[in-house]
C-alpha positions in Angstrom: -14.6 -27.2 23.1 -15.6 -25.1 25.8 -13.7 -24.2 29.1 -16.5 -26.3 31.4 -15.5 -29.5 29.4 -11.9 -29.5 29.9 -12.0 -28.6 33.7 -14.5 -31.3 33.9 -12.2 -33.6 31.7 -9.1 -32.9 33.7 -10.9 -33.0 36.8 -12.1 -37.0 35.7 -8.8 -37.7 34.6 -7.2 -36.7 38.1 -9.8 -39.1 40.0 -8.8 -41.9 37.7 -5.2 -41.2 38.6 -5.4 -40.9 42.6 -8.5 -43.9 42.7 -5.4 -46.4 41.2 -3.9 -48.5 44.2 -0.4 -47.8 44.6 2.4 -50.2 43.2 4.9 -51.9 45.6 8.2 -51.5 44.1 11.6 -53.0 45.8 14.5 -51.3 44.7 17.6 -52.4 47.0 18.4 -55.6 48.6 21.0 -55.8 51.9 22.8 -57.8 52.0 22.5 -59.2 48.5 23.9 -62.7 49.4 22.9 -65.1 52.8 22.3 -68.9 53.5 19.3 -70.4 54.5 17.4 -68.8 57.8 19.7 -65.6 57.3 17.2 -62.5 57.9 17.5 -60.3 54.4 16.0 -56.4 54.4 14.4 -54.8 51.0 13.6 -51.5 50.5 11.5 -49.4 48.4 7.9 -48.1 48.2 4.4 -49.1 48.7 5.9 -52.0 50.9 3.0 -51.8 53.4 0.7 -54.5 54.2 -2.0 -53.0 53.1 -0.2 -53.2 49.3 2.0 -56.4 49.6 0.5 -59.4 51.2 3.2 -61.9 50.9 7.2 -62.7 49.6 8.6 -65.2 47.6 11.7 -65.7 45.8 12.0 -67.2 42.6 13.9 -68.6 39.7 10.2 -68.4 37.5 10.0 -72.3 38.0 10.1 -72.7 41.7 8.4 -70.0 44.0 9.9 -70.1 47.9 7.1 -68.7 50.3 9.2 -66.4 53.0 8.4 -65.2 56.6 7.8 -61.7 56.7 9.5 -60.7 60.1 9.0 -56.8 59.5 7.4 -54.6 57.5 7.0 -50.9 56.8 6.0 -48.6 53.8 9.2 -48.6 52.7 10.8 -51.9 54.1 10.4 -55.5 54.6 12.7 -57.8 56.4 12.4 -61.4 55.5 14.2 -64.4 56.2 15.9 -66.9 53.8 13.4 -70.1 53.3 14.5 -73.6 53.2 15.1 -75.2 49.8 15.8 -72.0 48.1 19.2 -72.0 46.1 21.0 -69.9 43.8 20.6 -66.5 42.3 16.8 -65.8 43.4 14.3 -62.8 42.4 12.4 -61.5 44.3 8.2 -61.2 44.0 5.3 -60.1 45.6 1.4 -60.8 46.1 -0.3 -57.6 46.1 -3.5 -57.4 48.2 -6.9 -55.7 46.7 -9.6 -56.9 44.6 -7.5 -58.4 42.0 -4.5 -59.8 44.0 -1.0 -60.1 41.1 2.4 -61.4 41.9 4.8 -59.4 40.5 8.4 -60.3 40.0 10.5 -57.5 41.4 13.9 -56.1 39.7 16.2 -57.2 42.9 17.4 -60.5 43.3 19.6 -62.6 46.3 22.0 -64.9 46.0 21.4 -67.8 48.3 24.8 -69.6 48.9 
């Protein structure tokens, strides 16, 4: 194989790798326990809106819709919605072409 082939393949592969949207990821919850209306803060990465469109909590039968009352690249505040009981995950609507909820590895306790 000749040397203009793989700078050419390495340079494709790198495109493909930038040109990927970034993945919102929530890695810590504070605090990890509140009641309904309490105001609940996530962090993590890719939080933005231009990645995450909307929250929701979930027990992967019933999805809660919350209000957003900040958000950042790397945090979102949010509070508690009504109807939402017991040990919760969190997940996410990405935005882009192809919108996906993903359920996120931090969960609340709603008491």
């Amino acid at each position: 194989m000749k040397l203009s082939s793989v700078v050419a393949l390495l340079f494709a592969a790198t495109l493909v790798l930038f040109a990927q949207e970034a993945m919102p990821r929530m890695s810590a919850v504070d605090p990890s326990s509140g009641k309904v209306g309490d105001v609940v803060a996530v962090t993590g990465e890719n939080l933005d809106k231009a990645n995450v469109s909307k929250v929701y909590l979930t027990d992967d039968k019933n999805d809660f819709v919350c209000e957003v009352t900040e958000q950042t690249a790397t945090a979102i505040k949010f509070k508690i919605p009504e109807k939402a009981t017991g040990r919760l995950a969190l997940m996410i609507l990405t935005t882009g072409k192809e919108p996906k909820l993903i359920t996120q590895p931090v969960k609340v306790t709603i008491e």
